[in-house]
N, C-alpha and C positions, 0 to 999 in steps of 0.2 A: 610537378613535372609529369603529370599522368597524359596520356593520348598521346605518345610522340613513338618514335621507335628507336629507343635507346637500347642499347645491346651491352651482355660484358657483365661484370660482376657489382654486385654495391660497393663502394670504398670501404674498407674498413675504418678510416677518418672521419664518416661521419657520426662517429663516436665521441667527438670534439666537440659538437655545438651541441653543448649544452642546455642551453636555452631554447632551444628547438620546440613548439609546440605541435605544428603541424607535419608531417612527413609524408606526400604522396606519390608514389611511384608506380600506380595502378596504370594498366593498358599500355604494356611495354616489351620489352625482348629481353630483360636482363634476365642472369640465368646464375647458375651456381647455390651457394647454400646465404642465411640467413646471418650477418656478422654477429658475433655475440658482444661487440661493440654498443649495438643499439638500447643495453639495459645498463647504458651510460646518462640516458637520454632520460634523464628524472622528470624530467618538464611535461613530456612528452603526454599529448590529448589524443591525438588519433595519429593511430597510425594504420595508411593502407600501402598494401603492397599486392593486390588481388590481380590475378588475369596479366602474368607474366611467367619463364619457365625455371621459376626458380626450385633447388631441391633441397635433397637433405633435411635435418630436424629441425625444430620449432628450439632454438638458445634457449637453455631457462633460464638465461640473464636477465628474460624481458621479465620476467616476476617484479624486475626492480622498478621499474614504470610505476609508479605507483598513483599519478594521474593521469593514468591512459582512459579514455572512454568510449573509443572505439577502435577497436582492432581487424581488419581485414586481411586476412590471406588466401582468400579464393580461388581457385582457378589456378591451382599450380602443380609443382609434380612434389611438394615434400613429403615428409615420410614419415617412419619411425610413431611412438608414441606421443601421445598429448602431455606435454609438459605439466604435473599439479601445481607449478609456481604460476601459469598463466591462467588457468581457472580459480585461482587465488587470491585475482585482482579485483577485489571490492570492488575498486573506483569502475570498473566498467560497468556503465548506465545506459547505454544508446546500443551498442553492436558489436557478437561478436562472431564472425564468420570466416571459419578453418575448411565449407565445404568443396566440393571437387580438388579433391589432393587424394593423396597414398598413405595416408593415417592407420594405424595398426593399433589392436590391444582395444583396452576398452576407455571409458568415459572417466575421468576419474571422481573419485568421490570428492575432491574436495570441487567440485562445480556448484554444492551449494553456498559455495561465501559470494556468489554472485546474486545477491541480493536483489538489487538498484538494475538490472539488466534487462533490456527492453526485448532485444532477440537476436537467438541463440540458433547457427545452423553449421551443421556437422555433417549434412547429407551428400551422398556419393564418396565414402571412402569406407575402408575395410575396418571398420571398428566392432565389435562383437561385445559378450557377456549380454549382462543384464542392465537394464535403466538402471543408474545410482538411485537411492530414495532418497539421497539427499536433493534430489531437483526438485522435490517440494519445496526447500526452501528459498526458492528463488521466485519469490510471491508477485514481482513484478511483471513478471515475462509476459507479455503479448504475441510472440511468435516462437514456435520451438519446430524445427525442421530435421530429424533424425533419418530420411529417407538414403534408401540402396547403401546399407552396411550388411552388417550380418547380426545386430543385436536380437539376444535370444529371451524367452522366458514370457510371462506375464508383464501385462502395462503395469506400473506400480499405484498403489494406494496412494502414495503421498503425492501421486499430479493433483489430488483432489483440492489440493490448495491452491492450485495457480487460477484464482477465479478470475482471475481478468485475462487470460489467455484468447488469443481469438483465430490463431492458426497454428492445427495440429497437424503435422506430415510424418507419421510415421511408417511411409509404402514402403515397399522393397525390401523387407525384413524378414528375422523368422521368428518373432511373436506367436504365444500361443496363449492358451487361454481366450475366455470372455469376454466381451467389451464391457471395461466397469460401467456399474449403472449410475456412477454419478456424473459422467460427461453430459446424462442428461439435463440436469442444473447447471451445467454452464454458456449465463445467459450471454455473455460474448462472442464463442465461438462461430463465427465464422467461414470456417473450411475445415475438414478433418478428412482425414485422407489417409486411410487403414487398408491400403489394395495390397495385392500379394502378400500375404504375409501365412499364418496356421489358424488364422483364431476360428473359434467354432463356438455354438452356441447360438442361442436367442439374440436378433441383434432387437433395440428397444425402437418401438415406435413414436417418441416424447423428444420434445425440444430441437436441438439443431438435426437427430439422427430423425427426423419427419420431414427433412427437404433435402430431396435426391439430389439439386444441385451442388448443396454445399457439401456431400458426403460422399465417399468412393469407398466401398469394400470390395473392390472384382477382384478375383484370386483368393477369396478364402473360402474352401470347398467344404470346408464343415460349417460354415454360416446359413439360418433359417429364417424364416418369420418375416418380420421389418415390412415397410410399404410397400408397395404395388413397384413402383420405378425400381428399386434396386434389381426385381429381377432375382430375388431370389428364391431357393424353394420351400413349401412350407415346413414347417416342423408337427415332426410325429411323436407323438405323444408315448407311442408304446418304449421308441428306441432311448427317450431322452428315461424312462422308468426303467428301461431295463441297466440301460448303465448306471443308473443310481443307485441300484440294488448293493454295491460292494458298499456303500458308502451309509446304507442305512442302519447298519447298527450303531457306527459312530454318533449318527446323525442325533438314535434313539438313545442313546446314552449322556449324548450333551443337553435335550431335553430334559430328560432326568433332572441332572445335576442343576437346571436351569429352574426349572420349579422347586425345586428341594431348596436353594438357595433363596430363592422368592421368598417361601413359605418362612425358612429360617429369618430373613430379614423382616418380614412383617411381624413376625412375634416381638424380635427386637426391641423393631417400632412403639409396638401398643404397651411393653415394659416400660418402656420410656415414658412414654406419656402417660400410663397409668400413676409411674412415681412422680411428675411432674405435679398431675393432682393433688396426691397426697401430700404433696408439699405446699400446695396452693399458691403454687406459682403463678405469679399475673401473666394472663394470657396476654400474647403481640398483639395489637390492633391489626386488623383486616387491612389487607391493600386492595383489596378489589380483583381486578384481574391478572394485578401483580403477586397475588399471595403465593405464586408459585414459581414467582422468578427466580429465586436464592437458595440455597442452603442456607441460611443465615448462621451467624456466629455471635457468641455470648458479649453482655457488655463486659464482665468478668475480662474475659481472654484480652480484649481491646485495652481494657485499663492496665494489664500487667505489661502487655506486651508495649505498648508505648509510654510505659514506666509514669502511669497515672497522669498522662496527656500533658506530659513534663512541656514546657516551655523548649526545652532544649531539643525536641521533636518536631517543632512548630515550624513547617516552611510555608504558609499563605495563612491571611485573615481576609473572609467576606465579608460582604454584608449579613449572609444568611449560616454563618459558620464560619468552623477553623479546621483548616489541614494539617494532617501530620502525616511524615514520613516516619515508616515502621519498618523496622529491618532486626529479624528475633529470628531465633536456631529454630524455630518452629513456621518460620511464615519465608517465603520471600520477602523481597522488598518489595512495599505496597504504600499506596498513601490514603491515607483514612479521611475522608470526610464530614465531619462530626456535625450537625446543622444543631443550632442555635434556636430552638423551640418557643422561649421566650419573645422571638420576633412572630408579628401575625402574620399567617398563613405557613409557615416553612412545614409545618403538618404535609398539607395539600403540595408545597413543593417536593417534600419528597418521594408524594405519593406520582405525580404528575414525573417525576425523573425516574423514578424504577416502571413506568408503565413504558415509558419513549425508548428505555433500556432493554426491555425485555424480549424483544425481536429482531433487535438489530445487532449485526455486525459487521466492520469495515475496517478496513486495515489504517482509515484516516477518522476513527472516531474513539476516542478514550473506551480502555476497556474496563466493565464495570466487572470484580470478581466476586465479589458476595453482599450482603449485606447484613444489618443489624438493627432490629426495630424491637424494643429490649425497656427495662425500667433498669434506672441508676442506683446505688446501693439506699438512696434517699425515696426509693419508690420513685422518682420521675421520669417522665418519658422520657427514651435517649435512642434516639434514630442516627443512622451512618452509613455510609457508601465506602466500599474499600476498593480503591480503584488499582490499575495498574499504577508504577511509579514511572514519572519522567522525570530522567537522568539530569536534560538542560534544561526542565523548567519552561516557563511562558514565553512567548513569542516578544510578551510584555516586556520583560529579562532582556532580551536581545536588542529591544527596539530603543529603548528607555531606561539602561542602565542605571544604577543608583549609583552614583561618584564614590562614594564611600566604597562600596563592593568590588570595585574593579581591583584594588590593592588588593585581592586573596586569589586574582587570577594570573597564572601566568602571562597570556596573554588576553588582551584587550576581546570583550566582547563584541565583534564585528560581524556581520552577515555580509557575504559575496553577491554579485547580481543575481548570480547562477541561484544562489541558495534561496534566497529569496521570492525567486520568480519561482522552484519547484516546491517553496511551502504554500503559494499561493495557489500553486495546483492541486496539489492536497488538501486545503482547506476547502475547493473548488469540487474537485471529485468529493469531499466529504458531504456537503450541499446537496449534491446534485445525487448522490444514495437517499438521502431524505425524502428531497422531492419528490422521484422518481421511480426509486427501485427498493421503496419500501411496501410491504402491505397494506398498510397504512400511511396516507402524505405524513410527513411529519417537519413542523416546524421551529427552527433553532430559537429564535427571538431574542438573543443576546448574543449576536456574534462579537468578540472582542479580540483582542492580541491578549489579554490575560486569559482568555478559553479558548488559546492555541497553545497546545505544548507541545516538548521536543524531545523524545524519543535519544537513543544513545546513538542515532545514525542519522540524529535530525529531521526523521521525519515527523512530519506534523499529524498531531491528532487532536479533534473538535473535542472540546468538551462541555459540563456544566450546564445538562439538561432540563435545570428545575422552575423556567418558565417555559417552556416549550409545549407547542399546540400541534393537535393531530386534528386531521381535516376528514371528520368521519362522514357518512350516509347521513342523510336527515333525521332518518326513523332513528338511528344509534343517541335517543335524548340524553340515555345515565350516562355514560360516559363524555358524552360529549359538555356535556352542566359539568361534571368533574373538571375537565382541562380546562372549561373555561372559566374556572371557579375565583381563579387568582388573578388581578387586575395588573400584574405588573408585565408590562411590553416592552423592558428592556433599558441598557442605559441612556443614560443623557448624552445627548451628541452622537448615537447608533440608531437612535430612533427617525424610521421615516415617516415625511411631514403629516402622512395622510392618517397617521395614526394619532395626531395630536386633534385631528377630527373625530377619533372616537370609530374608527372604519374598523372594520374584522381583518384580523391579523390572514395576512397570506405570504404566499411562497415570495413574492416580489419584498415584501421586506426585508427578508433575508437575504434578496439579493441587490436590495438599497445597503445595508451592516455590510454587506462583503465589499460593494465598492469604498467605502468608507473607510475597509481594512485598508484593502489597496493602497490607497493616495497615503493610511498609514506607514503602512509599509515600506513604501519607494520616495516617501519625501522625510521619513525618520522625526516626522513633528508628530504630535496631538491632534486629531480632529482638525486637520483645514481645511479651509472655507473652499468649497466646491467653485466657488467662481476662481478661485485665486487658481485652481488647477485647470479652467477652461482657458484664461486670458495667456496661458502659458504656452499653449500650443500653437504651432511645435516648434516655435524656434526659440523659445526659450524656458524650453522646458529644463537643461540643466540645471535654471535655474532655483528650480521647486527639487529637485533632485534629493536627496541625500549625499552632504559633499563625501562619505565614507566609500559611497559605489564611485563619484569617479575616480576619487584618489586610487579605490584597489584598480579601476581600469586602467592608470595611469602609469601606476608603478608596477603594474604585472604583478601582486601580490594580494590571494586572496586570505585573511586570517581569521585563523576558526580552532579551537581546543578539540574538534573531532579528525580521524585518520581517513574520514570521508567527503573531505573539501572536494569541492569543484570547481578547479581553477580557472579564474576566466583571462589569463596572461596574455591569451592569444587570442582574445575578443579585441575589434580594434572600437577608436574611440565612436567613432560613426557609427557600429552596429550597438555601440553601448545607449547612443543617441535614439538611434530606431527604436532601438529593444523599448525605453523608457518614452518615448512619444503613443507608441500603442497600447501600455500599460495604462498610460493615462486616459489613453480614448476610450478603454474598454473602463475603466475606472468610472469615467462621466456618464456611460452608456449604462451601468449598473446604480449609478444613483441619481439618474434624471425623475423630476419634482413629482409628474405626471406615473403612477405603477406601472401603467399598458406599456408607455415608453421603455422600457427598463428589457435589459438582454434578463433572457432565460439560462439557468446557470448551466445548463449544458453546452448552450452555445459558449460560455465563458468559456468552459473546461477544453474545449474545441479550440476556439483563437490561442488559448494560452500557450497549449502545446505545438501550434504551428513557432509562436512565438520563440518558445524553448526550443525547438528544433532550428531556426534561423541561427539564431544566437550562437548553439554550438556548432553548427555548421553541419548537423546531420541530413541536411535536406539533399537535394540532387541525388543520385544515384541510391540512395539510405532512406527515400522519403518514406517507400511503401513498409520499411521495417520501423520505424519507428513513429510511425504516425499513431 
């Protein structure tokens, strides 16, 4: 009902339809306060009510929404405090926007359980204090717009985690302090926009703060230095020394303690390894230029702690080793990787998976936490990976059910479209860090649904680095003879054709394996035949479908054992149609026969999310937030 000029209050009745998923009321006349009827509305995806004269508080009934995903109240006259039941809503993933209203008090803390939330804007209303540091935890966010409040103090440390942010507004404030110096690392950003506010200090010449366009500091009158465009003045060296003078004994005494400590741990050290000696303990084999990736840990602790790699620990068998989940008063929960030595080469694999490991980090790539390159009480080698633990398991799990297993689940293991289509974007952005945004290219070469796992929020993370190749300099011979040491390129039926010619493994492999996922993923078979998925477009492509996605479209029900389903009730059947005709196109286009042929996985990551934004309907007026 949005664009018309509808006058008068919201009914309280529309607290009845239940079933309700979409609710729009944006670009209107109605006026009065917010029914607390609406946290009736369980169903409810989005709800906009922006650029109309409505007042009074934000219900905290809405907390009960609990598959909302986008929330709009923009543009209005309410008031009062931010509700912490509506900052509470996990499920919001696309948008949530309280700005231009009469908002009072501060942010609350509980804004980081927004996790999944793409962007956040609070600007133009009277809100103060300080940034929550909980809004580091909302590692998703691409947009965060705080501008014309009164929020006070220093930027907080903990933004340094939103590294895929790409627009920062924080004008119109009274911020003080510095500009931290890690905004310079952040290779997203976009636009940052720091005018008016107190901050003073050096601002830095490196990364987004080196192009005047994207950057505004006007109005902070203690700001120095920075590029020629900003226009600002330089910095003196006497006045920044003389303020520093109250602060140099502290300074001189943290040094102290700072080598004192040094020196204390180095002796440590050498006690250590002196008694090591004397025991003559076998030294760890060399990793190369991983010898300095780990702390590593004893094989000792490993064997207690997983009750002598009990069977009753045992959650996966590889080819190249056995997993255990480890959960001890001394460890978190972690899962061990124990690789099987007696298979030729797993030496070299695991020397080739702690090297791929050592540089990288990604919010969609398995995190590796220590390792263990060690002799067994037999004297034999015993090498291991202790990764983080995932709660649901393989994508494998999900897709390919073992009949047997499904009796110890409450409910049925199902994936929704929605769920689906966002693992496949994370296994996508996972990719596409490798490719792209590593130091070094690095390549997966066994992408699978079994080295996809699920996270307690379902997100996806790549794993099981131990054939994977890095695409070094020519001159780089050592290392480059190491990665390519071990001749295995992956499984059978992942492998692209050009590889069964003996071709040097490249990035387009991995993005032949990914279309491969795809067609697994959205047709819930094994490995089928590329042609079966060309002759099906596009009018009969339900057919290849997965009948599980249209029945959820069907029945309006998506089912899943996490509290952060994405319900697609209100998806209708023609967009579910769409949705999965382009999944497939982009499927074909990543495993056509010819390599040059094949999309580049950025662009995947690109189509996919226009894709997921049709879907949930955040496009039109939400494009530019959520893109």
């Amino acid at each position: 009902m949005s664009g018309n000029k509808f006058t008068g209050k919201i009914p309280t009745e529309i607290g009845m339809l239940q079933k309700l998923n979409t609710f729009d009321l944006s670009a209107n006349n109605f006026s009065g306060g917010m029914p607390s009827s609406l946290g009736n509305l369980s169903m409810l995806n989005i709800l906009g009510l922006e650029s109309n004269n409505l007042n009074g508080s934000i219900p905290s009934s809405l907390g009960k929404c609990q598959n909302l995903l986008i929330l709009d109240l923009s543009n209005n006259n309410l008031n009062g405090t931010i509700p912490s039941e509506v900052v509470s809503l996990s499920s919001l993933s696309a948008v949530l926007d309280l700005s231009q209203n009469c908002f009072t008090g501060s942010l609350p803390m509980e804004v980081g359980n927004l996790k999944n939330l793409g962007g956040l804007y609070v600007s133009d209303n009277m809100l103060s204090s300080e940034i929550p540091s909980t809004i580091g935890s909302c590692v998703k966010l691409e947009k965060l717009s705080m501008a014309g409040n009164f929020f006070q103090g220093s930027i907080p440390s903990s933004l340094s985690a939103l590294r895929g942010i790409q627009v920062l507004d924080f004008s119109h404030n009274n911020f003080s302090g510095k500009i931290p110096e890690y905004l310079v690392g952040f290779e997203f950003l976009q636009n940052f926009n720091l005018s008016y506010n107190d901050l003073e200090g050096v601002v830095p010449i490196n990364g987004l703060l080196a192009n005047a366009t994207a950057v505004s500091v006007t109005g902070n009158n203690k700001l120095c230095g920075g590029i020629l465009e900003l226009q600002l003045p330089p910095c003196n060296f006497c006045n920044r020394l003389k303020g520093s003078k109250k602060r140099g004994l502290t300074l001189a005494l943290k040094l102290i303690i700072l080598i004192a400590s040094g020196l204390l741990g180095l002796i440590v050290l050498l006690c250590i390894l002196f008694i090591y000696w004397r025991k003559k303990k076998r030294e760890k084999p060399s990793l190369g230029n991983s010898g300095s990736f780990f702390l590593k840990v004893s094989y000792q602790s490993l064997l207690t702690a997983t009750n002598g790699f009990s069977n009753s620990n045992l959650i996966g068998v590889g080819s190249f080793g056995s997993v255990y989940g480890l959960l001890d008063k001394e460890w978190e929960k972690v899962a061990v990787k124990v690789l099987n030595l007696l298979r030729p080469g797993a030496s070299k694999l695991f020397i080739i998976e702690c090297e791929a490991l050592r540089n990288v980090k990604h919010r969609n790539l398995v995190k590796v936490i220590t390792a263990c390159s060690s002799a067994d009480h037999q004297n034999n080698d015993f090498k291991a990976l202790i990764c983080e633990f995932m709660v649901h398991g393989s994508l494998d799990d999900w897709l390919h059910p073992i009949q047997g297993e499904l009796e110890a689940y409450e409910e049925p293991k199902n994936l929704s479209l929605v769920q689906r289509l966002i693992i496949a974007i994370d296994v996508a952005c996972a990719l596409d860090y490798l490719h792209h945004h590593c130091q070094t290219t690095i390549i997966h070469c066994d992408l699978k649904p079994s080295n996809v796992l699920l996270d307690d929020d379902m997100t996806a993370h790549v794993g099981d680095f131990g054939i994977s190749r890095f695409l070094f300099d020519a001159n780089d011979n050592d290392i480059g003879n190491q990665t390519n040491s071990v001749g295995i390129r992956g499984s059978v039926g992942y492998m692209p054709p050009e590889y069964g010619m003996r071709s040097e493994v490249s990035t387009s492999g991995d993005v032949y394996r990914y279309g491969i996922l795809l067609l697994e993923m959205f047709t819930g078979k094994r490995l089928t035949d590329v042609i079966f998925a060309k002759t099906a477009l596009p009018d009969k492509v339900i057919r290849i479908a997965d009948s599980v996605l249209l029945q959820l479209g069907e029945e309006g029900e998506a089912s899943t054992s996490t509290n952060n389903t994405l319900n697609q009730s209100h998806v209708s059947s023609y967009k579910i149609q769409e949705c999965l005709t382009l999944i497939f196109r982009i499927r074909i286009a990543c495993s056509e026969e010819s390599p040059i042929e094949r999309l580049v996985i950025s662009d995947v990551v690109a189509k996919l999310h226009v894709i997921r934004n049709n879907l949930l309907g955040t496009g039109g007026t939400h494009v530019g937030r959520t893109s």
